[in-house]
C-alpha positions as CSV (number, residue, x, y, z in Angstrom):
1,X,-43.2,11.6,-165.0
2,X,-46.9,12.9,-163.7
3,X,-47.9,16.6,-163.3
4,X,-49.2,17.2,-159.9
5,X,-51.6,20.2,-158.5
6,X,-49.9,21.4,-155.6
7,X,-52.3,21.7,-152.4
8,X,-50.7,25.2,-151.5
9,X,-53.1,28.0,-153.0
10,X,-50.0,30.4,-153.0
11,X,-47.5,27.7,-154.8
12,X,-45.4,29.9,-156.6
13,X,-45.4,26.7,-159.6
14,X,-46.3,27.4,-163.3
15,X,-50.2,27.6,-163.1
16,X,-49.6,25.6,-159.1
17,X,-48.6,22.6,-160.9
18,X,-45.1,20.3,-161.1
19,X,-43.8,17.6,-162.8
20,X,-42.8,14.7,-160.2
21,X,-40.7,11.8,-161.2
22,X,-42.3,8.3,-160.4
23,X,-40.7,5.7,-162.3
24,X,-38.7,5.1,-158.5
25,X,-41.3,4.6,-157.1
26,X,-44.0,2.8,-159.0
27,X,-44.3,2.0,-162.7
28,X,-48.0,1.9,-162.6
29,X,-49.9,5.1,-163.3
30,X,-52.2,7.6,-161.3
31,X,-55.2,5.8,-159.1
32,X,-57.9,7.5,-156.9
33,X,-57.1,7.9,-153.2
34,X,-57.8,4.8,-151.3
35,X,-58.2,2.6,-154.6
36,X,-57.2,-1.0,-153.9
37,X,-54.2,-1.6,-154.6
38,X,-52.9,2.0,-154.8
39,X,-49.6,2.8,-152.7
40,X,-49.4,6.8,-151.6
41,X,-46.1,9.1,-151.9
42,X,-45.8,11.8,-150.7
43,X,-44.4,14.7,-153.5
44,X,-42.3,17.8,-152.2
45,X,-43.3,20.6,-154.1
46,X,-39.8,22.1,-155.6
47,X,-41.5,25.3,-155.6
48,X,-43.1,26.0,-152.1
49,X,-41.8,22.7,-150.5
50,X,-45.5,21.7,-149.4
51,X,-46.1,17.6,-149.2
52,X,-48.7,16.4,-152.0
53,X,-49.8,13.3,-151.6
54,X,-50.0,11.1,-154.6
55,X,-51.3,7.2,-155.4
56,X,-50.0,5.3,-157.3
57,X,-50.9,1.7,-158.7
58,X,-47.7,-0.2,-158.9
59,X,-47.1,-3.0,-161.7
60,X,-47.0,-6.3,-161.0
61,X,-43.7,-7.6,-162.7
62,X,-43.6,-11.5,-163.9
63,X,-40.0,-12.0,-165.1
64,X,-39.2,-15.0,-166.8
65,X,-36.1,-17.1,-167.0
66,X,-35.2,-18.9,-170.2
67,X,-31.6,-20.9,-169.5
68,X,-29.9,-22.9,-171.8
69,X,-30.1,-26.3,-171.8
């Protein structure tokens, strides 16, 4: 979960700011806009319904398979 600034100057949000679930999205973290690698989503505010953009880096999973022999 990341708290995001809303872009609406009149958002009605605690102190213009909502939480915004991103583990569906990307298990990475917060990155700068136009970072390499960085994906942007775009966040609906629940409050005032304005579109945030966010970036995100996503993680690079490397599973492993152990079978048995």
């Amino acid at each position: 979960m990341i708290h995001i600034k809303c872009i609406n100057p009149s958002c009605t949000a605690p102190e213009g700011k909502f939480s915004w679930e991103d583990r569906a999205r990307a298990e990475g973290g917060p990155a700068q806009p136009g970072e390499p690698g960085a994906l942007v989503f775009i966040a609906d505010c629940p409050y005032c319904g304005a579109e945030n953009k966010v970036w995100l880096f996503k993680i690079k999973r490397t599973d492993s398979v152990t079978r048995g022999a």
